[in-house]
Structure formats: structure tokens, C-alpha cells
PyMOL Python script that loads the backbone (N, CA, C, O; Angstrom):
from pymol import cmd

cmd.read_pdbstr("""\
ATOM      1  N   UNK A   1     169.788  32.921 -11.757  1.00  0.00           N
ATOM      2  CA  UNK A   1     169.036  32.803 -12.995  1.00  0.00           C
ATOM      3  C   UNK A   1     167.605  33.307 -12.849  1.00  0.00           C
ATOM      4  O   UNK A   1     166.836  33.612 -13.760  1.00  0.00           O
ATOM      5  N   UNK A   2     167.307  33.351 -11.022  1.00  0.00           N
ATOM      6  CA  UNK A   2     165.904  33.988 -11.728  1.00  0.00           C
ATOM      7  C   UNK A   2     165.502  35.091 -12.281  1.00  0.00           C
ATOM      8  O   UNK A   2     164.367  35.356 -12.677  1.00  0.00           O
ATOM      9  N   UNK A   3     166.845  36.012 -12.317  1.00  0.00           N
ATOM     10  CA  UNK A   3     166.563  37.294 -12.594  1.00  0.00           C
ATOM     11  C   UNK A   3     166.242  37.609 -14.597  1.00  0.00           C
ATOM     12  O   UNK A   3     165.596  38.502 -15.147  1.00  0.00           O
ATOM     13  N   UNK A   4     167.024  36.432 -15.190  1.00  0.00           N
ATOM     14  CA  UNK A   4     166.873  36.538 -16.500  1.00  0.00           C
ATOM     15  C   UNK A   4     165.028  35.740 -16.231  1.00  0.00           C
ATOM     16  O   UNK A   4     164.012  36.369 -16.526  1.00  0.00           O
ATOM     17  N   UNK A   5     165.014  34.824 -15.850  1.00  0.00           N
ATOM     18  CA  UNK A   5     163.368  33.971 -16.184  1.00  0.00           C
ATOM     19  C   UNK A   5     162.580  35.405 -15.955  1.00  0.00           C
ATOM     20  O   UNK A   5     161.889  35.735 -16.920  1.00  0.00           O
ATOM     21  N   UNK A   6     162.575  36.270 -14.877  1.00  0.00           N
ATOM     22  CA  UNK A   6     161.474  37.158 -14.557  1.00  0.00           C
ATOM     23  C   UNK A   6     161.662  38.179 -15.772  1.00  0.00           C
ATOM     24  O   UNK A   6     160.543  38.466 -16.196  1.00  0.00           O
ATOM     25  N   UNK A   7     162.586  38.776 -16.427  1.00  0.00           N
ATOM     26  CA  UNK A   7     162.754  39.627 -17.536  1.00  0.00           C
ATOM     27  C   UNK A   7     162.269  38.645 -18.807  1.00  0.00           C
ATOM     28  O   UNK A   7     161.727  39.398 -19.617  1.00  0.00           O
ATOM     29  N   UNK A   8     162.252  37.678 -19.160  1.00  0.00           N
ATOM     30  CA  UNK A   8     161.607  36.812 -19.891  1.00  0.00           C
ATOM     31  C   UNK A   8     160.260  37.300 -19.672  1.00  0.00           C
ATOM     32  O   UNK A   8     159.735  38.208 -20.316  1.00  0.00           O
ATOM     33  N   UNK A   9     159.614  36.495 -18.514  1.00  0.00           N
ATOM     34  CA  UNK A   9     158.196  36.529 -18.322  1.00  0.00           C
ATOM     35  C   UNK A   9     157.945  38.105 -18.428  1.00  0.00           C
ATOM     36  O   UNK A   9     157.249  38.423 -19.392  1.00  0.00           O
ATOM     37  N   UNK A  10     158.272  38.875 -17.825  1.00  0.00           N
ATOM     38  CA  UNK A  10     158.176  40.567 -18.301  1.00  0.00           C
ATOM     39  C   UNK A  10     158.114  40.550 -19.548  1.00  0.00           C
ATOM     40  O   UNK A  10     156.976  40.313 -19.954  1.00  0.00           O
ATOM     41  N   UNK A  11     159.223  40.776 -20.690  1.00  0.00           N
ATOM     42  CA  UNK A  11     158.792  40.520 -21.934  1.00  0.00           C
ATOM     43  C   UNK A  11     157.767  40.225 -22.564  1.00  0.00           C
ATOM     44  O   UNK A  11     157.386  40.900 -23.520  1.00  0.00           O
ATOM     45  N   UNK A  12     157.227  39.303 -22.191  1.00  0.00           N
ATOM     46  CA  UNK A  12     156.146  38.158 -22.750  1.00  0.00           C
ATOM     47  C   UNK A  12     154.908  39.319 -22.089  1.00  0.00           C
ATOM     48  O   UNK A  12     154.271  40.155 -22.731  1.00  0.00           O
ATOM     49  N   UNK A  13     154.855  39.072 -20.840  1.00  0.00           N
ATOM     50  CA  UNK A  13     153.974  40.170 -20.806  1.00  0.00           C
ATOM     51  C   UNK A  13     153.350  41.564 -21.309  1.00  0.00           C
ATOM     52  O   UNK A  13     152.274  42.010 -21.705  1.00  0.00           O
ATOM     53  N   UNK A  14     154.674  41.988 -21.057  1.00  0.00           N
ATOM     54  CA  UNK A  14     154.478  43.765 -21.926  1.00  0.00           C
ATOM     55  C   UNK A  14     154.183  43.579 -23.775  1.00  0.00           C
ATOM     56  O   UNK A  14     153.655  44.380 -24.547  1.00  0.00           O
ATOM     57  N   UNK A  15     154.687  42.378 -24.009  1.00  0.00           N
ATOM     58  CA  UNK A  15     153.878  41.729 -25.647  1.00  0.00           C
ATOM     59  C   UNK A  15     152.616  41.663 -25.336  1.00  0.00           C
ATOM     60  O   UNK A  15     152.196  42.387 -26.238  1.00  0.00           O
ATOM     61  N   UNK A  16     151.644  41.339 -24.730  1.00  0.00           N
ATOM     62  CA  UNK A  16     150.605  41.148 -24.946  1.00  0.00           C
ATOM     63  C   UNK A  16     149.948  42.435 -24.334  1.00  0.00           C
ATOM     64  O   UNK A  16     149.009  42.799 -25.041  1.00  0.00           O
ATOM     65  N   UNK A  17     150.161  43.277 -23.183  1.00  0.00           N
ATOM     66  CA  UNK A  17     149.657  44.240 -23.151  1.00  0.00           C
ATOM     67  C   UNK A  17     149.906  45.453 -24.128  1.00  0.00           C
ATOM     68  O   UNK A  17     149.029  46.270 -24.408  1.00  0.00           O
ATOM     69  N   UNK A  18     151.143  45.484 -24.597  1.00  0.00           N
ATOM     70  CA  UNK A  18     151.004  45.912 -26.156  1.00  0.00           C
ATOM     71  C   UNK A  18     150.081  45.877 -27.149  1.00  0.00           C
ATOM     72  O   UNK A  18     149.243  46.699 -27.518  1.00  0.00           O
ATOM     73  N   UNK A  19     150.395  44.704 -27.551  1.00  0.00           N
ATOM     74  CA  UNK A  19     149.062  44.173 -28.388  1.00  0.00           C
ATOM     75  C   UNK A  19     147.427  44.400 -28.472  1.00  0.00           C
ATOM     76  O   UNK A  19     146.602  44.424 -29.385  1.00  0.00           O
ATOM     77  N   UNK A  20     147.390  44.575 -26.846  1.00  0.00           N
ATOM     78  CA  UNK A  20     145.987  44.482 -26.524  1.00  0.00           C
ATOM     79  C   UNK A  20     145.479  46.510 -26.062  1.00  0.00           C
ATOM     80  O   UNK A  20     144.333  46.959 -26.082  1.00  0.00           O
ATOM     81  N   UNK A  21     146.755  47.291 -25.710  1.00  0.00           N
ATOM     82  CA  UNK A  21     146.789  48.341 -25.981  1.00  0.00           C
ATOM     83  C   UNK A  21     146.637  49.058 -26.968  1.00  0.00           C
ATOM     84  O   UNK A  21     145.676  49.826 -27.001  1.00  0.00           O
ATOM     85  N   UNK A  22     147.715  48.977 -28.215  1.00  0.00           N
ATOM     86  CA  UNK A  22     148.164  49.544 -29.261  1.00  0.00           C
ATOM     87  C   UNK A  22     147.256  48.926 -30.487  1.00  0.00           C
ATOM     88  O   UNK A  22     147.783  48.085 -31.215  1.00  0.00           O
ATOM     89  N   UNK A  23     145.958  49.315 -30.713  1.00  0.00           N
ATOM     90  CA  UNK A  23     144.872  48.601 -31.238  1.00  0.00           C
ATOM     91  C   UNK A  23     144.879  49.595 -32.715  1.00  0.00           C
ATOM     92  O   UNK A  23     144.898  50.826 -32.728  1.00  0.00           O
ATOM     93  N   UNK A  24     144.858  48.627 -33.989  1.00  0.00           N
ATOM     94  CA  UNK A  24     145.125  49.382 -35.405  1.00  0.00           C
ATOM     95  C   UNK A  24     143.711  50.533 -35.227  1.00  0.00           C
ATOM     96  O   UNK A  24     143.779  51.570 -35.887  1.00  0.00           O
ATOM     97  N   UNK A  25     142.495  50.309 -34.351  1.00  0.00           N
ATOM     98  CA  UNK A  25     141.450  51.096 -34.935  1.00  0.00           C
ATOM     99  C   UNK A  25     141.448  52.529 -33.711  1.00  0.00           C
ATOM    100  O   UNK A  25     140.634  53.439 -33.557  1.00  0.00           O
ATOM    101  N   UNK A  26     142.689  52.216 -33.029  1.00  0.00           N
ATOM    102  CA  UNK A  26     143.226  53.661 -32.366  1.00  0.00           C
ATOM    103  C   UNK A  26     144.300  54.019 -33.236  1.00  0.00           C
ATOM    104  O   UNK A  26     144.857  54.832 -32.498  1.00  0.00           O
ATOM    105  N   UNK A  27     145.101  53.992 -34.442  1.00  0.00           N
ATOM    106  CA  UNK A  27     145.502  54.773 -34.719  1.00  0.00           C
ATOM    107  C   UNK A  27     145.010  56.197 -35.258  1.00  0.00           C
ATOM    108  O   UNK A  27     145.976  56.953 -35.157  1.00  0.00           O
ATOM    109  N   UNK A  28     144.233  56.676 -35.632  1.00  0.00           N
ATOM    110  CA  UNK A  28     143.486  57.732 -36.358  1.00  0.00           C
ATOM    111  C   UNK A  28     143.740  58.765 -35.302  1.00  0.00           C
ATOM    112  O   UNK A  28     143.930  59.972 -35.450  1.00  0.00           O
ATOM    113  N   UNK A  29     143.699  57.940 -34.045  1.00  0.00           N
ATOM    114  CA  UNK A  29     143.486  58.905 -32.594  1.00  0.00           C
ATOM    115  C   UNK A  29     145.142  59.181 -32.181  1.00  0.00           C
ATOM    116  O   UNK A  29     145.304  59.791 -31.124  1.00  0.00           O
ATOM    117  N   UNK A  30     145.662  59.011 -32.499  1.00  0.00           N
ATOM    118  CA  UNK A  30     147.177  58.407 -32.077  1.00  0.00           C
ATOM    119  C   UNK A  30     147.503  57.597 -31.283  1.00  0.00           C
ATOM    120  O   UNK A  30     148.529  57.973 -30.717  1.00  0.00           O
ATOM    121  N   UNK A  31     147.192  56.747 -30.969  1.00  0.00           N
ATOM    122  CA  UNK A  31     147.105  55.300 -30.262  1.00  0.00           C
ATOM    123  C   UNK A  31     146.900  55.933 -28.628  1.00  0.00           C
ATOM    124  O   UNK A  31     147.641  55.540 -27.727  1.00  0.00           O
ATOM    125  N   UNK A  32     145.762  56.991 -28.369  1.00  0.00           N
ATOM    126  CA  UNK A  32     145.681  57.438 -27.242  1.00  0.00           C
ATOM    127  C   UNK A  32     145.638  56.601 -25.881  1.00  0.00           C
ATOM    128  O   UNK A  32     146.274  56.734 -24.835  1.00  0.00           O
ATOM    129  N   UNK A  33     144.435  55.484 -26.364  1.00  0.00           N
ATOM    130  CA  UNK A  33     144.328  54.318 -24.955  1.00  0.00           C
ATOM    131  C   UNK A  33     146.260  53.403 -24.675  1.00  0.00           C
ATOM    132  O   UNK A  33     146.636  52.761 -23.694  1.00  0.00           O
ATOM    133  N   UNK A  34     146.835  53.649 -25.626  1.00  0.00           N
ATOM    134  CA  UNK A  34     148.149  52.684 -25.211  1.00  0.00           C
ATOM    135  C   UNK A  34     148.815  53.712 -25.247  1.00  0.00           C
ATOM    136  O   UNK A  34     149.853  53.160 -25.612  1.00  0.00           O
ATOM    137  N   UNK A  35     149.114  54.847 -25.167  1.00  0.00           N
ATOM    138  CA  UNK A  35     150.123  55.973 -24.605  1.00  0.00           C
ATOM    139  C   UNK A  35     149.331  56.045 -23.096  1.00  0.00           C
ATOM    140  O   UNK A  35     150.196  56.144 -22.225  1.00  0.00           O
ATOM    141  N   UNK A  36     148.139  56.030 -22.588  1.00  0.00           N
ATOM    142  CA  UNK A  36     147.745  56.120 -21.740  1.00  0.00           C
ATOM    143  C   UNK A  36     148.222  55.244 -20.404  1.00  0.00           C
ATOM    144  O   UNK A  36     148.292  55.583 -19.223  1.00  0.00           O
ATOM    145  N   UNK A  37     148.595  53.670 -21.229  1.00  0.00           N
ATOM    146  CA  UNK A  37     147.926  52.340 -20.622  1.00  0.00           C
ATOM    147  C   UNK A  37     150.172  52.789 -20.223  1.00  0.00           C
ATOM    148  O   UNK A  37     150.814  52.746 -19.174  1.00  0.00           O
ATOM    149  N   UNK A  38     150.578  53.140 -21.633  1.00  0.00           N
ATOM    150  CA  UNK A  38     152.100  52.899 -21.112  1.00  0.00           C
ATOM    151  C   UNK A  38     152.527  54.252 -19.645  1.00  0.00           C
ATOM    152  O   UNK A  38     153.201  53.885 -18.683  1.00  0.00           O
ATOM    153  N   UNK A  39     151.925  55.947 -19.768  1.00  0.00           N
ATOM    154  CA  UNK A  39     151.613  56.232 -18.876  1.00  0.00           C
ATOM    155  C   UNK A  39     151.534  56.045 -17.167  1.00  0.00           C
ATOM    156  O   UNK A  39     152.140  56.600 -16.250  1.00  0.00           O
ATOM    157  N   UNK A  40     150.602  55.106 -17.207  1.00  0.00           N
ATOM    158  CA  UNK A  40     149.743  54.192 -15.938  1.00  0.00           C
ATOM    159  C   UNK A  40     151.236  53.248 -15.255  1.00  0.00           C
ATOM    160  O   UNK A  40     151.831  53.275 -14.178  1.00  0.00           O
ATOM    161  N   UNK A  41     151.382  52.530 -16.439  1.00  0.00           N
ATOM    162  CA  UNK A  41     152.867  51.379 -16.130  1.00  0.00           C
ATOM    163  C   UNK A  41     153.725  52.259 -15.710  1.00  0.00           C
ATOM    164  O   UNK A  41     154.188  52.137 -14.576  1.00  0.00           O
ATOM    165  N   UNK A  42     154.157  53.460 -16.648  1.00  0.00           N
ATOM    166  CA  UNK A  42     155.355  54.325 -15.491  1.00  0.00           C
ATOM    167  C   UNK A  42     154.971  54.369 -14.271  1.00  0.00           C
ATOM    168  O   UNK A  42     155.465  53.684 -13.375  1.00  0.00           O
ATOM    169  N   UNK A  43     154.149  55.098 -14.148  1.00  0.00           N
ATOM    170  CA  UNK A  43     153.763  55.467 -12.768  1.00  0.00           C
ATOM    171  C   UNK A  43     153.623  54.299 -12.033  1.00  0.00           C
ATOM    172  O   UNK A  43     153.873  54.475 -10.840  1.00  0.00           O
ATOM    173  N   UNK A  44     153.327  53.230 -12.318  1.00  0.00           N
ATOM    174  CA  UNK A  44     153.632  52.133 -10.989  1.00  0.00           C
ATOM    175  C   UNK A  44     154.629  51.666 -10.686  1.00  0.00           C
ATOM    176  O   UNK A  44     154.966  51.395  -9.533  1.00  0.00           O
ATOM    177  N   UNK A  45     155.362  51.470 -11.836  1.00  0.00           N
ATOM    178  CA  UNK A  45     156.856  51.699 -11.812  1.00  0.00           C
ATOM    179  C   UNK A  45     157.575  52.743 -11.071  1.00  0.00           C
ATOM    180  O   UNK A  45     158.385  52.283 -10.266  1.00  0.00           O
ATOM    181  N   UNK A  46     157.518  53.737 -11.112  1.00  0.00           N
ATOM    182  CA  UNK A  46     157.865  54.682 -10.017  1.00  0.00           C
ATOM    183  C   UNK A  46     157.719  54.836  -8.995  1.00  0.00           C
ATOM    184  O   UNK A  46     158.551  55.490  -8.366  1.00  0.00           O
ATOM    185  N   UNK A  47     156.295  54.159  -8.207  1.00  0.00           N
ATOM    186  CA  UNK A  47     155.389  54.247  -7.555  1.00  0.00           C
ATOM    187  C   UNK A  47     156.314  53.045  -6.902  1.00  0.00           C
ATOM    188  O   UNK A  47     157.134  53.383  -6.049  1.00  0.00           O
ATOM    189  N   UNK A  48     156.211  51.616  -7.281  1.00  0.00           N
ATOM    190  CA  UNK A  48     157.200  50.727  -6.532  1.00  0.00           C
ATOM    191  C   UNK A  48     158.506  50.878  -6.242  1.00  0.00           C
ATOM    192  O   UNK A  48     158.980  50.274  -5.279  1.00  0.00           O
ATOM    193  N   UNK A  49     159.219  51.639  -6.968  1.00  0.00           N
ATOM    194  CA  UNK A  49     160.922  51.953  -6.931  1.00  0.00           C
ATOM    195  C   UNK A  49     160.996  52.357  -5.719  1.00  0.00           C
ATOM    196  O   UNK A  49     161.703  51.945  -4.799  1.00  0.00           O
ATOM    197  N   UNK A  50     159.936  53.509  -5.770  1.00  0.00           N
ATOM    198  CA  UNK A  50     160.229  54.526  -4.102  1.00  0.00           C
ATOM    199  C   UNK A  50     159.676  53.637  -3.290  1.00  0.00           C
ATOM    200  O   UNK A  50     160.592  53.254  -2.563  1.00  0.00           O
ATOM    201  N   UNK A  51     158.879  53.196  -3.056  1.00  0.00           N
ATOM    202  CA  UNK A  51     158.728  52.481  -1.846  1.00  0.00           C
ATOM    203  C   UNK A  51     159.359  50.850  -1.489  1.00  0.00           C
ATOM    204  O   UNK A  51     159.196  50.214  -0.447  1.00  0.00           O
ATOM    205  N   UNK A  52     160.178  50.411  -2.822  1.00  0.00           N
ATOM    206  CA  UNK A  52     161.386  49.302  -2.477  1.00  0.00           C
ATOM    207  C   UNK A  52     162.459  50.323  -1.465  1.00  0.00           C
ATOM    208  O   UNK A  52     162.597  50.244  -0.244  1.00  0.00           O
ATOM    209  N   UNK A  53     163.092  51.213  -2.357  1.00  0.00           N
ATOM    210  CA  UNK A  53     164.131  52.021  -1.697  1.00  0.00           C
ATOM    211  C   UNK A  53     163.871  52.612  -0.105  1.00  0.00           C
ATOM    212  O   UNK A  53     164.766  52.778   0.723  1.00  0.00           O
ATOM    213  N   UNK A  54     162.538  52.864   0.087  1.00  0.00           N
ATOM    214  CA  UNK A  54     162.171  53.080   1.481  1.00  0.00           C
ATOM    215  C   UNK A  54     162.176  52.126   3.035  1.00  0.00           C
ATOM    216  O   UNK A  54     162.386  52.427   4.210  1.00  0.00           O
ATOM    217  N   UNK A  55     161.763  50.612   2.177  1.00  0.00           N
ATOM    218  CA  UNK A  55     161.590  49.674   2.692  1.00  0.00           C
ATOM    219  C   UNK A  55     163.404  49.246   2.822  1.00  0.00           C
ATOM    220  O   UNK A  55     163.752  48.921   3.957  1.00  0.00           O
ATOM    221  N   UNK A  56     164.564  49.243   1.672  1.00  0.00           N
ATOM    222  CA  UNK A  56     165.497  48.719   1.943  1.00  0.00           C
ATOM    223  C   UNK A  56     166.239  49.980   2.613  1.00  0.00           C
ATOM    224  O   UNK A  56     167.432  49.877   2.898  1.00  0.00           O
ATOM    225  N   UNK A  57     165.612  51.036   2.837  1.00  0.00           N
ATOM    226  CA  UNK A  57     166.553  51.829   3.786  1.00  0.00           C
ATOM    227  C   UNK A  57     166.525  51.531   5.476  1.00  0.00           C
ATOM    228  O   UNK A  57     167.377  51.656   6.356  1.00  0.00           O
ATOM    229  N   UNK A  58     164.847  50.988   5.465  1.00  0.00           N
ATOM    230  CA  UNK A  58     164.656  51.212   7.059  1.00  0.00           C
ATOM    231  C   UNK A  58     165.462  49.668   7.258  1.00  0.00           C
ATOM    232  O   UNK A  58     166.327  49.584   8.130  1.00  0.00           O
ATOM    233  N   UNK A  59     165.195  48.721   6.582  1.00  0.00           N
ATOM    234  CA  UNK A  59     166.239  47.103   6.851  1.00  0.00           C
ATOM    235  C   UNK A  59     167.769  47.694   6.869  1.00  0.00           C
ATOM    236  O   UNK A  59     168.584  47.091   7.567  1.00  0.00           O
ATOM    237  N   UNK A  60     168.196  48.858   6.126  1.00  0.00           N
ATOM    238  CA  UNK A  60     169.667  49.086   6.526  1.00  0.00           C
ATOM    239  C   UNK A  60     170.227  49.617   7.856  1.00  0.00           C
ATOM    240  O   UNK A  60     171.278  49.492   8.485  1.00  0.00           O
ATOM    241  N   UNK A  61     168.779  50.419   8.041  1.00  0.00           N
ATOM    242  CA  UNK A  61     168.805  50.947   9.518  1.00  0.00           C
ATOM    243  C   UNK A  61     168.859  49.874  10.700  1.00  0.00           C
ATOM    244  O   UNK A  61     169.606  49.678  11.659  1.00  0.00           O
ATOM    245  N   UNK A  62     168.011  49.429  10.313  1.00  0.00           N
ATOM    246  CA  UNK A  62     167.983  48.132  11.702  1.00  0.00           C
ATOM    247  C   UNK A  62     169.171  47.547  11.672  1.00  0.00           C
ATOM    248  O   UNK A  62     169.715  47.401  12.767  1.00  0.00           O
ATOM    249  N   UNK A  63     170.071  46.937  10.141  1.00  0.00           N
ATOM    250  CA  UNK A  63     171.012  45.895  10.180  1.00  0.00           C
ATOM    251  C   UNK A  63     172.105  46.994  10.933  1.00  0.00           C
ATOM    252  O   UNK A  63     173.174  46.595  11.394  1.00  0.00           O
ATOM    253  N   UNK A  64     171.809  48.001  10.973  1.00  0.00           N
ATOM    254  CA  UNK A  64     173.455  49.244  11.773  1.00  0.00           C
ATOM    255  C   UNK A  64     173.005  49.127  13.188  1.00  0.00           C
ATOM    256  O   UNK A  64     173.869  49.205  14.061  1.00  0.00           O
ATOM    257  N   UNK A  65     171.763  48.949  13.523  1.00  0.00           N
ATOM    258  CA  UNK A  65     171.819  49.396  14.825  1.00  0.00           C
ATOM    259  C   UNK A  65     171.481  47.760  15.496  1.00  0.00           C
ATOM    260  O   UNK A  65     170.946  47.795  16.604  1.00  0.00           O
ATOM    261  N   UNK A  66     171.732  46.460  14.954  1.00  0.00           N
ATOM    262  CA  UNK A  66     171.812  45.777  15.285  1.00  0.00           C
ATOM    263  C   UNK A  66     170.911  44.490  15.593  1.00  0.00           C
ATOM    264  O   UNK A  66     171.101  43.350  16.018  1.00  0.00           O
ATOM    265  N   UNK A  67     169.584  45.444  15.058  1.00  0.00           N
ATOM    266  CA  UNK A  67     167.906  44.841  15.011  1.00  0.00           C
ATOM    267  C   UNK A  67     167.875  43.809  14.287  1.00  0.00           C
ATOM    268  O   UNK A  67     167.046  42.987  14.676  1.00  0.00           O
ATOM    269  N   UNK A  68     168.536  43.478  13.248  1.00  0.00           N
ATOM    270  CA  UNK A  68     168.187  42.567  12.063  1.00  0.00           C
ATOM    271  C   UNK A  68     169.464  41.967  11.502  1.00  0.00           C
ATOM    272  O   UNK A  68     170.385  42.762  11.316  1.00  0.00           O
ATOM    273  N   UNK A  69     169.652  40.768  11.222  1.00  0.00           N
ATOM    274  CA  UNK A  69     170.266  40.354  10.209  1.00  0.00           C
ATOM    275  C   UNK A  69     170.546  40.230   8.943  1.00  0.00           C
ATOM    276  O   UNK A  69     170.046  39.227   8.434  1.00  0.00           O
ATOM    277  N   UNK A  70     171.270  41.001   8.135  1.00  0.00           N
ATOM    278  CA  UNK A  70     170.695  40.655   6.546  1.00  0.00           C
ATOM    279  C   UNK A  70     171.597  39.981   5.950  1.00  0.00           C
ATOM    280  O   UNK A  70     172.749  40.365   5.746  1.00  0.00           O
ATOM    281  N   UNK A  71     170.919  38.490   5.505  1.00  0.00           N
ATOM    282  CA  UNK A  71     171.800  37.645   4.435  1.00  0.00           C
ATOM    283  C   UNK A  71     172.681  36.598   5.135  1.00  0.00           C
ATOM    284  O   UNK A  71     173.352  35.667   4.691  1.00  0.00           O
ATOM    285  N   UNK A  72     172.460  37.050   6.349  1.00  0.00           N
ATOM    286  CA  UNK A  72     173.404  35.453   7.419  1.00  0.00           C
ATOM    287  C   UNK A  72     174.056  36.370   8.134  1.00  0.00           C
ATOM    288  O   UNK A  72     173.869  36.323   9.350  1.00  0.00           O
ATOM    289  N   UNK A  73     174.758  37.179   7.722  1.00  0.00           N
ATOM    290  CA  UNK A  73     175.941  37.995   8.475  1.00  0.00           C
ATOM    291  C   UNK A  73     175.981  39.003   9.495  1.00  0.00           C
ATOM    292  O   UNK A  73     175.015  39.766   9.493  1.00  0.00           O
ATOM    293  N   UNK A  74     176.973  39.216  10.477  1.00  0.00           N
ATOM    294  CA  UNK A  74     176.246  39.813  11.332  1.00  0.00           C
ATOM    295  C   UNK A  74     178.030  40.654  11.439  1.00  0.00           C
ATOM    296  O   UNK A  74     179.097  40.183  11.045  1.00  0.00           O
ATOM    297  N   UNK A  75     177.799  41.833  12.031  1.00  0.00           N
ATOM    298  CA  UNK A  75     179.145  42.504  12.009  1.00  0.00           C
ATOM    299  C   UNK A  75     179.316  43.361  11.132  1.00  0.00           C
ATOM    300  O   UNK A  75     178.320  43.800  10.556  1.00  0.00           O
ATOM    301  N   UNK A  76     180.731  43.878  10.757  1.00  0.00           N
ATOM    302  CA  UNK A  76     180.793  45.105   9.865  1.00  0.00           C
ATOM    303  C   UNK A  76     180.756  44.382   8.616  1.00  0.00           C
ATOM    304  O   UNK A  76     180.214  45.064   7.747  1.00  0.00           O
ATOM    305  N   UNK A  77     181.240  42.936   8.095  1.00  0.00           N
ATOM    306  CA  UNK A  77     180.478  42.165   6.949  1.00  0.00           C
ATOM    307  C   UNK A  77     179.624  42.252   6.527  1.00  0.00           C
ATOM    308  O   UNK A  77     179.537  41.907   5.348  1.00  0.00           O
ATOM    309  N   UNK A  78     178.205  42.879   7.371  1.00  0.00           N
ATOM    310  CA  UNK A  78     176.896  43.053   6.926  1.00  0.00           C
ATOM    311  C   UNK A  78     176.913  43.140   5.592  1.00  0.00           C
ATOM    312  O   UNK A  78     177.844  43.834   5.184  1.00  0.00           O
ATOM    313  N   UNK A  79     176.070  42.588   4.580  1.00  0.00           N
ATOM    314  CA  UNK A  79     176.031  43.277   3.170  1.00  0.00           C
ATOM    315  C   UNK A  79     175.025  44.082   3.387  1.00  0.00           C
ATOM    316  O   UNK A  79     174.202  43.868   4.278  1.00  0.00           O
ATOM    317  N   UNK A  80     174.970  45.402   2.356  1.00  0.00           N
ATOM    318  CA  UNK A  80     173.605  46.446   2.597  1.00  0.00           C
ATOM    319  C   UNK A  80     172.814  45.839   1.622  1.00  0.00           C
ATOM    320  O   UNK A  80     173.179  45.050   0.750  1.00  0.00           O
ATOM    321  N   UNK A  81     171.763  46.250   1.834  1.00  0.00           N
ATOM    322  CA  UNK A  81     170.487  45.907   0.989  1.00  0.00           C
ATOM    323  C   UNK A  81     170.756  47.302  -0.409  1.00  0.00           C
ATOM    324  O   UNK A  81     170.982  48.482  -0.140  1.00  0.00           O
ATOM    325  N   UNK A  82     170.652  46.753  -1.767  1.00  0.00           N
ATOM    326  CA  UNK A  82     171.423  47.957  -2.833  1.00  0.00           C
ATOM    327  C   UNK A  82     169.894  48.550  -2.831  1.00  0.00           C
ATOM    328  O   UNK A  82     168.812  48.030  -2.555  1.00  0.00           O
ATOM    329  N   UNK A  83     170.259  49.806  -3.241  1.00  0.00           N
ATOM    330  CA  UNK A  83     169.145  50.505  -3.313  1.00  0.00           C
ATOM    331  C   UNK A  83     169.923  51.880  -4.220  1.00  0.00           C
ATOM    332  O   UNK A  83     171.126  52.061  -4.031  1.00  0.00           O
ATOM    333  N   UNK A  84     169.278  52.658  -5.038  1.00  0.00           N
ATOM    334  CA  UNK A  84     169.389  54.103  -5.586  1.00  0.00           C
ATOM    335  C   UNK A  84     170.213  54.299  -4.703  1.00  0.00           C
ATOM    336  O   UNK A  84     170.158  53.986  -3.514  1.00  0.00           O
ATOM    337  N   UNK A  85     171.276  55.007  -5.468  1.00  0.00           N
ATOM    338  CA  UNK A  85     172.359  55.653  -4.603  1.00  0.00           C
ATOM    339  C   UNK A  85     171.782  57.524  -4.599  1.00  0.00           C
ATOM    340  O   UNK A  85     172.431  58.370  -3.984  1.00  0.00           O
TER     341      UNK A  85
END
""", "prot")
cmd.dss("prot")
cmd.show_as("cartoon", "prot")
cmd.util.cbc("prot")
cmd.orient("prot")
């Protein structure tokens, strides 16, 4: 369940940075500062994806060559850490 609470709290969030972005006395401009602000959010968004996927590749590496445990299991059971296929 925590995965629905954190998409909740996300929600709630991206409402108020909305709000506080997408300001009626920037429309004239085309709401330049909140195309900007949404912009910025991709890019960290992107910016974290690749370096989750980097981080769960080198933990897949270790769990093959025997360095690490992931999740309790040890053997060809290993579960992999999911990442971008």
C-alpha cells in the first residue's frame, strides 16, 4: 500500500505546485514560468530514472557474482532488482 499513499501524496503535491506555477497573471505570456517549472520536473525525473537504473544494475551485478544478497535469497532464486528493460 505504500505505493498508492506516495502517488496520493504526489498528487497533492503536483496540485499545489500547479497552482503556484500556472498563475492567471501569466497567462497573456502563455503560462511561461509553469511550462518552465513543468520542464525542470521532467528533467529531474529523468535525471533520477537513470541513475535508479544504474544503481539497480550494479546491485544486480554483485547479487550474480555473489557480493550481495537481495531480498533474503541467495541462489539462482535471487529476485533481480526491476529496472528499464
Amino acid at each position: 500500500m505504500e505505493g498508492a499513499n506516495d502517488s496520493v501524496a504526489g498528487g497533492g503535491i503536483g496540485g499545489i505546485v500547479a497552482s503556484v506555477s500556472f498563475r492567471q497573471q501569466d497567462r497573456a505570456s502563455g503560462y511561461i514560468p509553469g511550462l518552465w517549472t513543468t520542464v525542470a520536473a521532467q528533467i529531474v525525473i529523468c535525471i533520477t530514472a537513470s541513475l535508479l537504473m544504474l544503481y539497480f544494475r550494479s546491485q544486480n551485478k554483485k547479487a550474480d557474482r555473489g557480493e550481495k544478497v537481495l531480498a533474503g535469497h541467495v541462489g539462482e532464486s535471487t529476485p533481480r532488482v526491476q529496472g528499464p528493460n
